[in-house]
Each structure stands twice: as C-alpha cells, then as structure tokens.
N, CA, C and O atoms as a GROMACS GRO file, in nm:
protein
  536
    1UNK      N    1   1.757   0.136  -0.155
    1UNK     CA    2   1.692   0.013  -0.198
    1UNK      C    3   1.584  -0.023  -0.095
    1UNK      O    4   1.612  -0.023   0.025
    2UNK      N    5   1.444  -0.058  -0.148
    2UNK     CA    6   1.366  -0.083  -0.050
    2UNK      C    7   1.315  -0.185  -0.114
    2UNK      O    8   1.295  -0.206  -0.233
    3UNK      N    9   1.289  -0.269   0.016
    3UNK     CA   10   1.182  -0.426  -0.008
    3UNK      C   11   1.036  -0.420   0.020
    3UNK      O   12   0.983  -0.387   0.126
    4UNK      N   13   0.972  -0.462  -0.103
    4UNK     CA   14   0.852  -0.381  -0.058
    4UNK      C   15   0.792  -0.584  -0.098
    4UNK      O   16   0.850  -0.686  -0.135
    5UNK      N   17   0.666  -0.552  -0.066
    5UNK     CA   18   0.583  -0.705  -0.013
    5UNK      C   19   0.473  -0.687  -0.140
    5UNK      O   20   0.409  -0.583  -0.155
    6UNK      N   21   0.463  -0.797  -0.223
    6UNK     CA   22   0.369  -0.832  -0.349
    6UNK      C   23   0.306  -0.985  -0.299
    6UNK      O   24   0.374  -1.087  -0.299
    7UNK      N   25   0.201  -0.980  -0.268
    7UNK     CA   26   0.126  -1.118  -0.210
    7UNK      C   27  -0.006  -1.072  -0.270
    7UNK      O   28  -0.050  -0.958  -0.285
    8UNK      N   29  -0.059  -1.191  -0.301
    8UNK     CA   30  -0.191  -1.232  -0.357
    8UNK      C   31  -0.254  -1.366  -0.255
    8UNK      O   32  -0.210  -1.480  -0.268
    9UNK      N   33  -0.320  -1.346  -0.193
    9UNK     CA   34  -0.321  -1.530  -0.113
    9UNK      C   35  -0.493  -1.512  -0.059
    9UNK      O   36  -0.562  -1.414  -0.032
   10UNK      N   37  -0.517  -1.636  -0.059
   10UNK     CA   38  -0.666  -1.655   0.019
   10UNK      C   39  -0.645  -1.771   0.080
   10UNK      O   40  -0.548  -1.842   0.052
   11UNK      N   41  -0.752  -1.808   0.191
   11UNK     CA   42  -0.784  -1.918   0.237
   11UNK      C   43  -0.835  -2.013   0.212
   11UNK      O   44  -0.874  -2.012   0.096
   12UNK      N   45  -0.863  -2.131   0.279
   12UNK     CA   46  -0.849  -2.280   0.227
   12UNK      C   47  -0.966  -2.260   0.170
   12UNK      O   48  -0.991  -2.286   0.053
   13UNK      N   49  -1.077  -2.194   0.286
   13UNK     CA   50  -1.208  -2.190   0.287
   13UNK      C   51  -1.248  -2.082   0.164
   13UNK      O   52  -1.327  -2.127   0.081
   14UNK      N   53  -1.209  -1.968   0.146
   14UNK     CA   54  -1.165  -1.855   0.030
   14UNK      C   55  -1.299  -1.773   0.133
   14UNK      O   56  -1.407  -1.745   0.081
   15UNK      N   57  -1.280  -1.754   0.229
   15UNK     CA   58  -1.354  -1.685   0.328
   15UNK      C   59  -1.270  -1.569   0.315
   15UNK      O   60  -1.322  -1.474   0.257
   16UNK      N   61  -1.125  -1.550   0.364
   16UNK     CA   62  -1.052  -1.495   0.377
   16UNK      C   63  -0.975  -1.453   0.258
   16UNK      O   64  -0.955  -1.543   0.176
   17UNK      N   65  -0.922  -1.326   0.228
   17UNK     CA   66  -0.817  -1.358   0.140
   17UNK      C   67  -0.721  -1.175   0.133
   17UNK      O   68  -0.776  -1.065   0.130
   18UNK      N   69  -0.596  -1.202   0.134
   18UNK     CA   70  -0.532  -1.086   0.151
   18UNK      C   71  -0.489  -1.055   0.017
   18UNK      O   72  -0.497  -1.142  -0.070
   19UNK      N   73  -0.430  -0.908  -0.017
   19UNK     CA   74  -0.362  -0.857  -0.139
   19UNK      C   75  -0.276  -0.736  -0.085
   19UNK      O   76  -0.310  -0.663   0.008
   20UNK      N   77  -0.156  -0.728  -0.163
   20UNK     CA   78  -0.081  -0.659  -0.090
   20UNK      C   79   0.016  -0.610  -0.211
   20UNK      O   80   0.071  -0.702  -0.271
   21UNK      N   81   0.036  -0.520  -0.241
   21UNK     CA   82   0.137  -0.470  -0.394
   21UNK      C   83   0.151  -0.285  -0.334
   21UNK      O   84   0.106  -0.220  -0.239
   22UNK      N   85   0.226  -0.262  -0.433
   22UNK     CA   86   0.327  -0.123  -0.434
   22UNK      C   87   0.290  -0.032  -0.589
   22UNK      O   88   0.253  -0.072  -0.700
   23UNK      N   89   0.316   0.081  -0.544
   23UNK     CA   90   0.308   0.168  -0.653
   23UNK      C   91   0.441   0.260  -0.591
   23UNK      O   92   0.480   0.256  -0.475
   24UNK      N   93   0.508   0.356  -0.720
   24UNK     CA   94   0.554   0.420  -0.687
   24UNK      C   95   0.512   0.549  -0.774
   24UNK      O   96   0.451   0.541  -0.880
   25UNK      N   97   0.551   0.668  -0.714
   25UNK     CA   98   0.456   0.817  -0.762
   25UNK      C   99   0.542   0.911  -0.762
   25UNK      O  100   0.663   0.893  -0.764
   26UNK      N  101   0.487   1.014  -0.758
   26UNK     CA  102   0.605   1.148  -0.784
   26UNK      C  103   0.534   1.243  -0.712
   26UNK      O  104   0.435   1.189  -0.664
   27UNK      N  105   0.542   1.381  -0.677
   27UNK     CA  106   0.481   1.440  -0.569
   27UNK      C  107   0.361   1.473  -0.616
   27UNK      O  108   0.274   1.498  -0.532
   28UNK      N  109   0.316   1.482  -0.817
   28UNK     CA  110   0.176   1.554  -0.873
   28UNK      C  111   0.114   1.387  -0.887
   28UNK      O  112   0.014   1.387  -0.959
   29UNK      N  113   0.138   1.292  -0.852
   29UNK     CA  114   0.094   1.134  -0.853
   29UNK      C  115   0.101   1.072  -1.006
   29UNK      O  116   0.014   0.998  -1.049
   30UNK      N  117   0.189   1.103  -1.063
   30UNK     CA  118   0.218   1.020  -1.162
   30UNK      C  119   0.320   0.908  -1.144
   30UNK      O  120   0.438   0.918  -1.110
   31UNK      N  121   0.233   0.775  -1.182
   31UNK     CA  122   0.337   0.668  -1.187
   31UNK      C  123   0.448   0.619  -1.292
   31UNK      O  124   0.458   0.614  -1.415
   32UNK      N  125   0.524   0.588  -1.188
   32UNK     CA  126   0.682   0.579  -1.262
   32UNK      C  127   0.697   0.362  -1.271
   32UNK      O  128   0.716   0.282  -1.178
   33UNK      N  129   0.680   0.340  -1.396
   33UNK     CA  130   0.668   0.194  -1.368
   33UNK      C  131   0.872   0.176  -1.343
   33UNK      O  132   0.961   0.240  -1.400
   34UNK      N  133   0.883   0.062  -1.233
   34UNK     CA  134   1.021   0.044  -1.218
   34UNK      C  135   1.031  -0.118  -1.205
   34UNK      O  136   0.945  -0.197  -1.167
   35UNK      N  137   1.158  -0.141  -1.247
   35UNK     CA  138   1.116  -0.293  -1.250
   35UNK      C  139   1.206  -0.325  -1.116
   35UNK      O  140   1.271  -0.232  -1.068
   36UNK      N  141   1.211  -0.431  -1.067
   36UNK     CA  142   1.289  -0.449  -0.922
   36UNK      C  143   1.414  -0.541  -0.964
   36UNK      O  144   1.431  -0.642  -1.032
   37UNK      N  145   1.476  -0.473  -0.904
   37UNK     CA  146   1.634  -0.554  -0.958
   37UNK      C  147   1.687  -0.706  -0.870
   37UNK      O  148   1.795  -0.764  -0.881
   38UNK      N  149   1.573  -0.740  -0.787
   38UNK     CA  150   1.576  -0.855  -0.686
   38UNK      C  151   1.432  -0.906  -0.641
   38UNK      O  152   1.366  -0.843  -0.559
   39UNK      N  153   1.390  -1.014  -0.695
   39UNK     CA  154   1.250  -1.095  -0.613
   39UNK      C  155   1.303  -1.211  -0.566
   39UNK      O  156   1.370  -1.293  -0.630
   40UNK      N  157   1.267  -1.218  -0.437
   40UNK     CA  158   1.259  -1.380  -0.342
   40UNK      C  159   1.130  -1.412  -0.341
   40UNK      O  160   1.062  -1.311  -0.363
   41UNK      N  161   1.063  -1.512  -0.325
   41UNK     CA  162   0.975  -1.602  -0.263
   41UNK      C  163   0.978  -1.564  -0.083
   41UNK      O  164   1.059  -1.524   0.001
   42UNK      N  165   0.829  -1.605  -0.093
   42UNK     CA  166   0.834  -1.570   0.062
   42UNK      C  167   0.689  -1.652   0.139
   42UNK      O  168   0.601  -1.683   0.059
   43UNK      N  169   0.675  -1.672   0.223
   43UNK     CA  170   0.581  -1.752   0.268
   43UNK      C  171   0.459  -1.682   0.292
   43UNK      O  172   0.463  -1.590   0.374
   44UNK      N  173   0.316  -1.717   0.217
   44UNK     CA  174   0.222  -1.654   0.204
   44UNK      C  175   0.172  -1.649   0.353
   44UNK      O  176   0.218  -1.716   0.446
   45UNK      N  177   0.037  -1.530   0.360
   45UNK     CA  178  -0.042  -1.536   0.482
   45UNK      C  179  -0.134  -1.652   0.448
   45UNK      O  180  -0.134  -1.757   0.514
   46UNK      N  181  -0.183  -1.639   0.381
   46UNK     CA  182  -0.256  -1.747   0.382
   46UNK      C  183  -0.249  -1.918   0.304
   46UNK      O  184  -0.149  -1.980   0.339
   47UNK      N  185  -0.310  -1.968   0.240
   47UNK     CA  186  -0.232  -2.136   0.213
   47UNK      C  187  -0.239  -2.088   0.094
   47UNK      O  188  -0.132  -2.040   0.057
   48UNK      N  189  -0.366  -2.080  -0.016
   48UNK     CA  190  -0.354  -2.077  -0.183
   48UNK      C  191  -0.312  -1.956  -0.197
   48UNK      O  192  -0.362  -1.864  -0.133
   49UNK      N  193  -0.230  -1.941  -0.269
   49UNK     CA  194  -0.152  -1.793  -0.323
   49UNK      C  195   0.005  -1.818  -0.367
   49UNK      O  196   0.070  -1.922  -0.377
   50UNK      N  197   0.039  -1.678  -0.388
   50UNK     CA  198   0.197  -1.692  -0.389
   50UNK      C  199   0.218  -1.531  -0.294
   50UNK      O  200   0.130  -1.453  -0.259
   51UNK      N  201   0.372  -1.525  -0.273
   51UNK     CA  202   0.392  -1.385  -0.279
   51UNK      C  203   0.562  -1.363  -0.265
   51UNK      O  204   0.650  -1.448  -0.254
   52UNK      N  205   0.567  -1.261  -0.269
   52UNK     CA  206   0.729  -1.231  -0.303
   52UNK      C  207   0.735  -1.066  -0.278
   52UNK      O  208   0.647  -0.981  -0.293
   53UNK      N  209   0.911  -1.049  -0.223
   53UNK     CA  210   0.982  -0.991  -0.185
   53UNK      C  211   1.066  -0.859  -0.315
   53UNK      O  212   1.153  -0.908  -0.387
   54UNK      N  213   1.048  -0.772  -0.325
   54UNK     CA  214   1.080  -0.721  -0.440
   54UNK      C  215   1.238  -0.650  -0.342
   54UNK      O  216   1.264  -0.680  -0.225
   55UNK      N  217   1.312  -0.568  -0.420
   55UNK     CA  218   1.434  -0.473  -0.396
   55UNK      C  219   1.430  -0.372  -0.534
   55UNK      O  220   1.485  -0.388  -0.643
   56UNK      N  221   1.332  -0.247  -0.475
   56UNK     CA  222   1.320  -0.175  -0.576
   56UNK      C  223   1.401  -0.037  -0.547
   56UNK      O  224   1.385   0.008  -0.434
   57UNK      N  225   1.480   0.029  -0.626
   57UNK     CA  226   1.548   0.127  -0.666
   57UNK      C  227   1.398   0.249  -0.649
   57UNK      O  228   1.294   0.220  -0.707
   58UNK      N  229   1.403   0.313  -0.608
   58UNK     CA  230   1.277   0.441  -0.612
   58UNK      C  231   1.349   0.544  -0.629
   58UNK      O  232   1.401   0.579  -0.523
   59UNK      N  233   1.389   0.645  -0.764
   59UNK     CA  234   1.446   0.773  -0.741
   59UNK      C  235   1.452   0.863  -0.664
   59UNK      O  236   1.442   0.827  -0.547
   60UNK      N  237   1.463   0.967  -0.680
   60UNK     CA  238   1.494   1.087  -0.574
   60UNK      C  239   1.378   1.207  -0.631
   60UNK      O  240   1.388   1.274  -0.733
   61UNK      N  241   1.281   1.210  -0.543
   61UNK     CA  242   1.152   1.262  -0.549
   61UNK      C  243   1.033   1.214  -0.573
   61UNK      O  244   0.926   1.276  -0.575
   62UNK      N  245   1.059   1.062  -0.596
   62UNK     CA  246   0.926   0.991  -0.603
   62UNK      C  247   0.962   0.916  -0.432
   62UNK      O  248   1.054   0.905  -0.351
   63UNK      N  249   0.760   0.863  -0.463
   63UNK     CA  250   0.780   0.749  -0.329
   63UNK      C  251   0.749   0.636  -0.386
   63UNK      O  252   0.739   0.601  -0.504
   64UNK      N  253   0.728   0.557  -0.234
   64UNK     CA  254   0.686   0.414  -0.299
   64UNK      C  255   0.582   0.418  -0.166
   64UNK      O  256   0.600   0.432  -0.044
   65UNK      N  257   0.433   0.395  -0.275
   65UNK     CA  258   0.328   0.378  -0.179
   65UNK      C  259   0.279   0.244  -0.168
   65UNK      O  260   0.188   0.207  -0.243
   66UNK      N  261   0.344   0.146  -0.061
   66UNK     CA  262   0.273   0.018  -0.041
   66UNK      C  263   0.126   0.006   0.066
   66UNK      O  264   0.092   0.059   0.171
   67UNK      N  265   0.066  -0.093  -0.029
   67UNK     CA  266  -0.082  -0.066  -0.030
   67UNK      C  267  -0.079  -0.234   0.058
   67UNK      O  268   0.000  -0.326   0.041
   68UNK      N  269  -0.199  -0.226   0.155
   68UNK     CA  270  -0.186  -0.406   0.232
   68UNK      C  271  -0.370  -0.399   0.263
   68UNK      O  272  -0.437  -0.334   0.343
   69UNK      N  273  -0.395  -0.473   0.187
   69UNK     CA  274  -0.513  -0.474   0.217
   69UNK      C  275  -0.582  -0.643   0.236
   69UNK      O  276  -0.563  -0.726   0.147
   70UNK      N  277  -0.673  -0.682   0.377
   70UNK     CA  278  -0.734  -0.774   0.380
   70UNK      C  279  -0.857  -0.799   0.380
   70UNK      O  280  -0.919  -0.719   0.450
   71UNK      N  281  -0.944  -0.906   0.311
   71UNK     CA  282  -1.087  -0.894   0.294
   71UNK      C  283  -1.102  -1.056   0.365
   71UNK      O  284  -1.052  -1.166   0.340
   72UNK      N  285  -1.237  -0.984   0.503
   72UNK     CA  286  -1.306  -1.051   0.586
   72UNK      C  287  -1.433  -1.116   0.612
   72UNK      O  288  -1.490  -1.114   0.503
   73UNK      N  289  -1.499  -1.166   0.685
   73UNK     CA  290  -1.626  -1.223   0.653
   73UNK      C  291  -1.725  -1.122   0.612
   73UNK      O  292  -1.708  -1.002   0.635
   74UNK      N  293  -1.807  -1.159   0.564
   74UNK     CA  294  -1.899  -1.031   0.487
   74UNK      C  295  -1.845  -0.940   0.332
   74UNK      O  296  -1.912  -0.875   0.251
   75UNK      N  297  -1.725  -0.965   0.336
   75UNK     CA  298  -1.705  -0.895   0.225
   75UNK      C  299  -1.631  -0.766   0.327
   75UNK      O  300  -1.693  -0.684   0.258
   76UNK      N  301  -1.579  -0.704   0.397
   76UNK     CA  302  -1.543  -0.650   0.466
   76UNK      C  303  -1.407  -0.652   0.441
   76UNK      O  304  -1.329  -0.740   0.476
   77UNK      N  305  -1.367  -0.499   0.349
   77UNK     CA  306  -1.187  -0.486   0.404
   77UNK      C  307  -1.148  -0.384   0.451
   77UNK      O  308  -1.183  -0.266   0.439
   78UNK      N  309  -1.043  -0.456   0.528
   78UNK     CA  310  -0.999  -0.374   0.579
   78UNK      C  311  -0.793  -0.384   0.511
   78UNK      O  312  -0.724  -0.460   0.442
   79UNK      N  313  -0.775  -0.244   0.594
   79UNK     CA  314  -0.605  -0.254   0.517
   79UNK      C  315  -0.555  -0.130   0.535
   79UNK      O  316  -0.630  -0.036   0.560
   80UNK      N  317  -0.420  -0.114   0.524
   80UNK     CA  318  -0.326  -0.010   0.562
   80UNK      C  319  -0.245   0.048   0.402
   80UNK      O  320  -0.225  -0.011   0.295
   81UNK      N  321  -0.211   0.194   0.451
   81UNK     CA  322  -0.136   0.190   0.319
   81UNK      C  323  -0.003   0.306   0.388
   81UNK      O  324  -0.010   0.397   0.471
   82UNK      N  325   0.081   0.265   0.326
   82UNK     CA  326   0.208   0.346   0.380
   82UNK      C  327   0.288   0.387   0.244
   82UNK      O  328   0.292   0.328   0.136
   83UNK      N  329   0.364   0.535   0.297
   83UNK     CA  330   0.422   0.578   0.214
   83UNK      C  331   0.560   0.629   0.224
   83UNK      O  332   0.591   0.709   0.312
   84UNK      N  333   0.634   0.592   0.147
   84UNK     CA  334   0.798   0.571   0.230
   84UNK      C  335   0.870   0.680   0.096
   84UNK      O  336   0.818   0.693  -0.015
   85UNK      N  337   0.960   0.728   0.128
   85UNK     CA  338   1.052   0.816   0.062
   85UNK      C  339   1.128   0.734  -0.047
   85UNK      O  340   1.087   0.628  -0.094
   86UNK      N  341   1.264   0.805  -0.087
   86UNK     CA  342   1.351   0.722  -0.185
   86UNK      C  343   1.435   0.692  -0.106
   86UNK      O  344   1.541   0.644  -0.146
   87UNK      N  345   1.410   0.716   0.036
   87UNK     CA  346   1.576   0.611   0.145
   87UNK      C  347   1.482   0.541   0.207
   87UNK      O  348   1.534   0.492   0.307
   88UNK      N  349   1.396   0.518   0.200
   88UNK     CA  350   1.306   0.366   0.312
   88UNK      C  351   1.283   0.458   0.353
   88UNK      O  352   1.237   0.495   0.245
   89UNK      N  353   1.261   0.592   0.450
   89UNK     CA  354   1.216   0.612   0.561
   89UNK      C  355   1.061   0.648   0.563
   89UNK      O  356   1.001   0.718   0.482
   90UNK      N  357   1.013   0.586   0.668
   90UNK     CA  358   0.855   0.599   0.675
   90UNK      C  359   0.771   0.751   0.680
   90UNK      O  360   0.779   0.817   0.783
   91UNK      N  361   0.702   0.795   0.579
   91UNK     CA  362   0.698   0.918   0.550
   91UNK      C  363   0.497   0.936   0.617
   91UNK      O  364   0.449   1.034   0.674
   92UNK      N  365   0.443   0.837   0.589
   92UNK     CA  366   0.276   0.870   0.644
   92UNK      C  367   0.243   0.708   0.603
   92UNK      O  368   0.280   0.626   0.519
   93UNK      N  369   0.138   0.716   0.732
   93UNK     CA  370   0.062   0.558   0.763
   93UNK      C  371  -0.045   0.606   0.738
   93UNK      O  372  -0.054   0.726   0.766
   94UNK      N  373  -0.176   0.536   0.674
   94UNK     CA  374  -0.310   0.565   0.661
   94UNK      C  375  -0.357   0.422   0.664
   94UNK      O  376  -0.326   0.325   0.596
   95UNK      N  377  -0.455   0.442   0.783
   95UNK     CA  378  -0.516   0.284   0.752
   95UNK      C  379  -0.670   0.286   0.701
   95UNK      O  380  -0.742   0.385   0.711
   96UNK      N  381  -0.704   0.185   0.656
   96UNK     CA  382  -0.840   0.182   0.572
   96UNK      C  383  -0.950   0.061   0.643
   96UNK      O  384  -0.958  -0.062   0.642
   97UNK      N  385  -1.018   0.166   0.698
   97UNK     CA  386  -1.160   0.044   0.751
   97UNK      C  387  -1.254   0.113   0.715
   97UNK      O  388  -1.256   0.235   0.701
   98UNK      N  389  -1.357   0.020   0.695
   98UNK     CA  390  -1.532   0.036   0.656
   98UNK      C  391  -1.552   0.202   0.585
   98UNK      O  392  -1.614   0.294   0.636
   99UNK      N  393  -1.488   0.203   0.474
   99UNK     CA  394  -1.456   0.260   0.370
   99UNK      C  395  -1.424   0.384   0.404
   99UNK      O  396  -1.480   0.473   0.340
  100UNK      N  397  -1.335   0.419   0.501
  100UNK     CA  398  -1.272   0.531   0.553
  100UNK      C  399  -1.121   0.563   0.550
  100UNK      O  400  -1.060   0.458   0.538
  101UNK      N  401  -1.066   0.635   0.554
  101UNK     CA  402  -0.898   0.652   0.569
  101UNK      C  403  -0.876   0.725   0.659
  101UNK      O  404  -0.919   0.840   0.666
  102UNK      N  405  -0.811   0.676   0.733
  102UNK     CA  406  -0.742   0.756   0.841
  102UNK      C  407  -0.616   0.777   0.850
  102UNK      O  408  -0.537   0.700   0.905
  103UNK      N  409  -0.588   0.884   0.796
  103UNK     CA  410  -0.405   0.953   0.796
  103UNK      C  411  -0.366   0.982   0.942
  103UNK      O  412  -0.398   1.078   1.011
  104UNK      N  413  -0.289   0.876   0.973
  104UNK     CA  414  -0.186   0.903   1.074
  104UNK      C  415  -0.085   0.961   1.076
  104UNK      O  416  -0.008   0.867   1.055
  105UNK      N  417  -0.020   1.054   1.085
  105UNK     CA  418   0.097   1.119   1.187
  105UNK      C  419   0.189   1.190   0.997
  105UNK      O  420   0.311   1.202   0.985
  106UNK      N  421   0.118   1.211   0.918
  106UNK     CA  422   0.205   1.240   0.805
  106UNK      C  423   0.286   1.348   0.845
  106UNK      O  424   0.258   1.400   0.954
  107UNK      N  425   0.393   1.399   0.772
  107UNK     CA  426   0.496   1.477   0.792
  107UNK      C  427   0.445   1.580   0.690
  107UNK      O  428   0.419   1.691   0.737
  108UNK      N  429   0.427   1.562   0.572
  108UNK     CA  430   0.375   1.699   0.511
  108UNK      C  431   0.207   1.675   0.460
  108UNK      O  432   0.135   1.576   0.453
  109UNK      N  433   0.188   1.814   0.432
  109UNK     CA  434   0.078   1.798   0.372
  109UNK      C  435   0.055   1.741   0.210
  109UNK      O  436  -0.056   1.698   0.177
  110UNK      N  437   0.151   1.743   0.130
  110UNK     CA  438   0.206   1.699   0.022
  110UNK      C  439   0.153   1.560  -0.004
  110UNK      O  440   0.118   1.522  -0.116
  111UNK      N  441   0.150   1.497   0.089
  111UNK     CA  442   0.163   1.333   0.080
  111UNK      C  443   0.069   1.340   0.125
  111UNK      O  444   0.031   1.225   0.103
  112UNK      N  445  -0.052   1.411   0.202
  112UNK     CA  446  -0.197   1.348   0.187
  112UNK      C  447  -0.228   1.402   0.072
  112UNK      O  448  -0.312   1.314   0.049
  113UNK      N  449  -0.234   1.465  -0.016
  113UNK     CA  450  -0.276   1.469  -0.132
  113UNK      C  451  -0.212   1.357  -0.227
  113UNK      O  452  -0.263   1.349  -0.339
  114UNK      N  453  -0.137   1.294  -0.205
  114UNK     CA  454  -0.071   1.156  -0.263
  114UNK      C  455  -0.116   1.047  -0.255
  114UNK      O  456  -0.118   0.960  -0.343
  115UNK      N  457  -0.167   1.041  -0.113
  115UNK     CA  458  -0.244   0.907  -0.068
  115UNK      C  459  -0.425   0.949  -0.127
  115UNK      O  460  -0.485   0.847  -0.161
  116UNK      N  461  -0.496   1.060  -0.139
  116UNK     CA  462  -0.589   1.056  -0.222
  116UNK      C  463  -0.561   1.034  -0.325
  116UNK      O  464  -0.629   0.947  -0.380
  117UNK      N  465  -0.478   1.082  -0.385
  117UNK     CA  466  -0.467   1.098  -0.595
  117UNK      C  467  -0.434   0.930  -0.574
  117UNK      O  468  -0.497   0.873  -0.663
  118UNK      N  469  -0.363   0.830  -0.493
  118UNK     CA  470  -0.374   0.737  -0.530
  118UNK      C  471  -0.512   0.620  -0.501
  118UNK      O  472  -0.532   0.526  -0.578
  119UNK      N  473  -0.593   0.645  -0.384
  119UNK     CA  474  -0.729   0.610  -0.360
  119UNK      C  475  -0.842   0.609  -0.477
  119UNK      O  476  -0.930   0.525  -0.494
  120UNK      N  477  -0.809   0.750  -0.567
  120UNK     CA  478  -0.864   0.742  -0.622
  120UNK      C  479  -0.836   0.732  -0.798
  120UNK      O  480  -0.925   0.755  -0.880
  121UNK      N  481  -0.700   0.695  -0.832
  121UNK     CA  482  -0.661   0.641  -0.930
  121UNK      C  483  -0.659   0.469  -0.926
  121UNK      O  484  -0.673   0.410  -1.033
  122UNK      N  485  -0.646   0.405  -0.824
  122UNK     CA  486  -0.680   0.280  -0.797
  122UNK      C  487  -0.803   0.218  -0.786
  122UNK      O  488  -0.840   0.101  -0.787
  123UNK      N  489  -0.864   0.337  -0.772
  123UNK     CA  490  -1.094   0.321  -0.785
  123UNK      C  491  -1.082   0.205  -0.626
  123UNK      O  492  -1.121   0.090  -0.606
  124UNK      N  493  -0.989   0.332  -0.518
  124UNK     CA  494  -1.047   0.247  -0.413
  124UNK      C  495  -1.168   0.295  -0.341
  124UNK      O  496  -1.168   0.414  -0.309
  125UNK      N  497  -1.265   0.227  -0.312
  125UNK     CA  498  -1.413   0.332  -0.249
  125UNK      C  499  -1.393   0.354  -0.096
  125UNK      O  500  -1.383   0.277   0.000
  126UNK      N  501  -1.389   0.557  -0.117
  126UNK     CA  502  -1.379   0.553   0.057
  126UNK      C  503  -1.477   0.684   0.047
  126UNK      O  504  -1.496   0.762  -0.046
  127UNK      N  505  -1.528   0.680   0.175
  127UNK     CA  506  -1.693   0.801   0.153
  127UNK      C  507  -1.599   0.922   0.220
  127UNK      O  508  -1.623   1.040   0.192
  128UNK      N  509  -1.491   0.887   0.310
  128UNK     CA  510  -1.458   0.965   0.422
  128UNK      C  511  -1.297   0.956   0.447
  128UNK      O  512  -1.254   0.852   0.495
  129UNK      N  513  -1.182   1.093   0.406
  129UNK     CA  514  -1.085   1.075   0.477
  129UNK      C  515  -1.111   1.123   0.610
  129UNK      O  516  -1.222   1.166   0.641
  130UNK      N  517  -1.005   1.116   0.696
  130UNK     CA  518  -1.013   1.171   0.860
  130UNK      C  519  -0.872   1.215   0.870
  130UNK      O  520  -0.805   1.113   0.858
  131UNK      N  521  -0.794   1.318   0.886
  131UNK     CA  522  -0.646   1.335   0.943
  131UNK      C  523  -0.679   1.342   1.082
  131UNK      O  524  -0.775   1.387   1.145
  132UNK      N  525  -0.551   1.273   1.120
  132UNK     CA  526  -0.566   1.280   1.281
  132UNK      C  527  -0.415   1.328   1.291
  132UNK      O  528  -0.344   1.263   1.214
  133UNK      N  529  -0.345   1.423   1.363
  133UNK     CA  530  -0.256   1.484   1.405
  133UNK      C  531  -0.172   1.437   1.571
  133UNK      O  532  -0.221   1.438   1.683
  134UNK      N  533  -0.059   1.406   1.536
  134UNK     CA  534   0.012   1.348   1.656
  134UNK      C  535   0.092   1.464   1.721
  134UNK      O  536   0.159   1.442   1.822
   0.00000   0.00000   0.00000
C-alpha cells in the first residue's frame, strides 16, 4: 500500500502555484487506472487549493510514477518525478528544471524508458534528458 500526494494549490497572489498527482504504469507504459481504497485531506502548500492523501494498492509489475511539479515567477517550472515499485520502495528520482530531466541514481535501465514514455504521454516539454550515474 502506498500513499501517494494529489494537490492542486496556488497562491494568494496566483504568482505561485504547485500540482502534484500520480500515475501508475506497467514496464511497456501502459496505464492501469486504480481507484484508492483510502483519501484524507491534508494541508495544502499553498492557501487556494485543496489536496489529499491517497492509499493506493499498485500490483505486482506495475509502478506508481508520482509526478510534483511547481510553477514560479516567469512562468518557470520546476519539479521532480519519482518512481516507486509495487512495495513503496524508491526505484529512480528525476528532477525537472528549465525543460530538462535529470535521472538520478535509477536502478535499471527499464525505468528510464518509463519516465520518458511518461514525459511524453503527459505532453510534458523537455528539449533534453541527462542520466547521471551514482
């Protein structure tokens, strides 16, 4: 069972404003819609919004890719996306600035092809991945 984070929120000023939701995939990136068998309420980042706490069931061979992304002055986002197994455990971090991805420390090669097929099934714009190796 994993708790994954669904927030929508902006600021007072709407200068600021974060988004933050989950997908879950299979190793060729097809999504598996699942419904969550537990939502709480939870206290937004920012004041106007909502957001909430899911407890989602993820089978055995899919993941769950949670996506956190924040948009800054200028129109500028930035944001992280992580990809976790069907036991919680943290499987690859990629973070996303000034329309780049940078794959941190993944365990297979499998799952950067996961985190593209989902970049670009979500029509997120990036000119440039980068793997960087730990």
């Amino acid at each position: 069972m994993l708790k994954l984070h669904v927030e929508r929120s902006k600021s007072s000023s709407g200068k600021h404003a974060f988004r933050s939701f989950y997908v879950v995939v299979d190793g060729k990136c097809d999504k598996l819609e699942v419904m969550p068998k537990n939502s709480r309420k939870v206290k937004t980042l920012y004041v106007i919004g909502e957001a909430s706490e899911h407890d989602v069931e993820v089978p055995k061979g899919y993941f769950a890719v949670q996506l956190k992304f924040i948009k800054c002055l200028r129109g500028r986002v930035k944001g992280e996306i992580l990809v976790f197994d069907s036991s919680g455990a943290l499987l690859c971090r990629a973070i996303y600035r000034k329309l780049k991805v940078r794959v941190l420390g993944c365990r297979d090669n499998a799952l950067v092809n996961v985190l593209i097929c989902i970049c670009s099934q979500l029509k997120i714009p990036v000119k440039k991945y980068a793997f960087i190796k730990r």
